[in-house]
N, C-alpha and C positions, 0 to 999 in steps of 0.2 A: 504493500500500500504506500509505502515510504516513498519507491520506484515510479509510482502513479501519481504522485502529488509533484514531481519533482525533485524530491529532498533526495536524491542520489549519494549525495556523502554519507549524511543520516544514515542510511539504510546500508553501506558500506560499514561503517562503523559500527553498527548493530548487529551485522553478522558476523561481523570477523571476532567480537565479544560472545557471540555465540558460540563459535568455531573455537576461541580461548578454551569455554568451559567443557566444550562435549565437541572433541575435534571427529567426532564419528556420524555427528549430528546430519541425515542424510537432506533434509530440510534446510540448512546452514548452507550445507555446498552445494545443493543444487540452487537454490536462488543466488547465495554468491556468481558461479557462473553464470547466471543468466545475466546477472549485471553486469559484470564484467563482460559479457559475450555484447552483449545488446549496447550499453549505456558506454562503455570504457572501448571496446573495441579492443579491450587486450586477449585475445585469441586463444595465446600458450597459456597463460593462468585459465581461464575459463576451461580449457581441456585438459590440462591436468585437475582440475577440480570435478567434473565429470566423470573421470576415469575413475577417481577413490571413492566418492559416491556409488559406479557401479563396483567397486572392489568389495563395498560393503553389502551391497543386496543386485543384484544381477538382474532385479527383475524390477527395481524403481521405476517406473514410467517416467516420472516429468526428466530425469537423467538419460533418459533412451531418448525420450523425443527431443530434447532439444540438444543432445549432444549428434542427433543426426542430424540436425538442425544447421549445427555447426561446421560438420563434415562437409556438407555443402558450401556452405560461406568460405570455409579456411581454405580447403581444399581440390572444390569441385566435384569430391567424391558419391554421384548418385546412388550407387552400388553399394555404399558400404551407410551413408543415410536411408536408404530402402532396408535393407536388413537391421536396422537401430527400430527403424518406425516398425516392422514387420513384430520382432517384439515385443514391442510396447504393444501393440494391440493383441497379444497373445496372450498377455496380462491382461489388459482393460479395451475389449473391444470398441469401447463406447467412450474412449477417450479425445475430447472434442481436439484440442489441440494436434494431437499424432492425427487426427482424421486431416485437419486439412494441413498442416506442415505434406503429409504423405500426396494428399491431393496436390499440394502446391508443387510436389517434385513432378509427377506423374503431367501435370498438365506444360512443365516449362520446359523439363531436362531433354537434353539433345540426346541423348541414348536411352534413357528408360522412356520417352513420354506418349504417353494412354489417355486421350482427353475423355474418353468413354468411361474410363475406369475414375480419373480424377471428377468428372461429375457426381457418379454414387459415389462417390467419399465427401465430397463437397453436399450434394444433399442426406448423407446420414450424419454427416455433423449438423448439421441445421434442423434436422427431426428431434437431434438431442436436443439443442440450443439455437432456437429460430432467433436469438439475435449474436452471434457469435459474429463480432465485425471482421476476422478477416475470410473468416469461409463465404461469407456475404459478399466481399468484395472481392475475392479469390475467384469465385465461380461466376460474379459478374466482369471478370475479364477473362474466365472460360470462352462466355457466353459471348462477348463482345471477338473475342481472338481468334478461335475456336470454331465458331458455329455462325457466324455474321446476326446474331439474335438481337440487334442490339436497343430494341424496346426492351427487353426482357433485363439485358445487362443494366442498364436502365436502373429498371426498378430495383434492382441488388443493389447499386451501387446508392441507391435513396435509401434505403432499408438500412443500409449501413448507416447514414449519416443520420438518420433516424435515431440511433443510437446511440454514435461517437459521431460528434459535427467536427471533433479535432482529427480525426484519422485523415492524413497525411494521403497515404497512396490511394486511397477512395476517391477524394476532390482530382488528384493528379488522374485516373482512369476516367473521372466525369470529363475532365476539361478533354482530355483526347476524343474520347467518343462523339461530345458535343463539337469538337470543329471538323473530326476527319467522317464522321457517319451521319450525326444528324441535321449537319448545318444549321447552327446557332451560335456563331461566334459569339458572340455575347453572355451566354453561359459557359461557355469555354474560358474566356474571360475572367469569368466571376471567381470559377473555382480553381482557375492558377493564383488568382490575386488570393483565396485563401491560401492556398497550398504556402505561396510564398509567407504570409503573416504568419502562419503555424512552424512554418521551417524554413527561417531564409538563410541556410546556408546550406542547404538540400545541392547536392553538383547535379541532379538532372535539371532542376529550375534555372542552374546557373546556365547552364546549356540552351535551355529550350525555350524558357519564360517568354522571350523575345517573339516567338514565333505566335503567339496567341494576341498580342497586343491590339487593338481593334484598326484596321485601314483606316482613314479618315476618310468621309466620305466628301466628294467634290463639292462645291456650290456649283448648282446648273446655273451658266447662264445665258439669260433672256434674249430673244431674238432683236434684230435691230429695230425691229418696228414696235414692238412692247418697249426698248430702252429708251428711243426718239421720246415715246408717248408719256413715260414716266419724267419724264426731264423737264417735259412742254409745259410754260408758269399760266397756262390757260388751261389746260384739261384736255387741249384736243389729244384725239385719237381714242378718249376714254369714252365707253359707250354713255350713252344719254340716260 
């Protein structure tokens, strides 16, 4: 929660005093790595914390899923992330998270990817958890990438912001969709200018931001005989 508020050192602090008392605490290390993995970006700590975590129980789920999680990030490794998430749900089949981390490999990765298969994992984590924002937003860029659905994407990616109006890569999927499919620059627009206020130092914004900016639209102008007319300190040419 500390993680969600912001307070990242907080919560840094509070596990590594954790970690002081009960250095086995499998609770301690798996959300230390996740902080570290997500918030700090420091990789090698986040996977050797993972690793002693699984040393201690082999079948912790949140240590399986998000250290396959990771294997993907650090590594590129889909094959050895597909086996992490495989058992984790052989533990808890009904683990929303390992549902769509596994959906998200299945739909993206250049050697394992199954959008057929990543679908049903995207809709059985949503049976579990109909507002789970990123299987919402995951499957609404299925639907958008995948399938050209992109009413449907649409509404996943509303559904999400329904929920979290902060989620970052939601707003980034609307604003694509709205200039490259459904022609509305202008909501394309709207939700870079969030995306940017939520995370302006995001490098695809630094990249691409620019490309959404609205044309300026021309001033038409008036024919000669409408400009004579407007000018004339008597009226003529203006209908009676």
């Amino acid at each position: 929660k500390l993680v969600e508020a912001g307070r990242v050192e907080e919560a840094e602090v509070f596990l590594l005093g954790a970690l002081q008392q009960d250095p086995r605490c499998l609770e301690a290390l798996c959300a230390l790595a996740m902080l570290l993995h997500s918030t700090r970006h420091d990789l090698e700590q986040a996977e050797g914390l993972y690793q002693r975590a699984l040393q201690e129980d082999a079948r912790h789920v949140q240590s399986l899923c998000h250290y396959g999680l990771l294997l993907r990030d650090k590594y590129g490794e889909d094959q050895g992330a597909e086996v992490l998430f495989k058992r984790a749900l052989d533990v808890d089949p009904h683990h929303v998270e390992t549902l769509c981390n596994y959906a998200l490999l299945l739909a993206n990765s250049s050697t394992r990817r199954d959008p057929d298969a990543a679908a049903s994992m995207f809709q059985a984590a949503l049976r579990i958890s109909s507002t789970h924002v990123r299987s919402l937003c995951g499957y609404g860029m299925l639907l958008q990438n995948h399938r050209g659905e992109y009413v449907a994407a649409k509404g996943m990616f509303q559904r999400a912001l329904q929920v979290d109006d902060s989620h970052v890569p939601t707003h980034l999927n609307l604003a694509v969709l709205f200039k490259d499919h459904l022609d509305d620059p202008p909501a394309a627009y709207y939700h870079i200018q969030q995306a940017l206020r939520l995370d302006p130092t995001n490098p695809w914004l630094a990249s691409n931001a620019a490309a959404f900016a609205p044309t300026p639209t021309p001033t038409p102008t008036p024919p000669a005989s409408q400009a004579s007319a407007a000018r004339s300190p008597d009226g003529a040419g203006h209908p009676p």
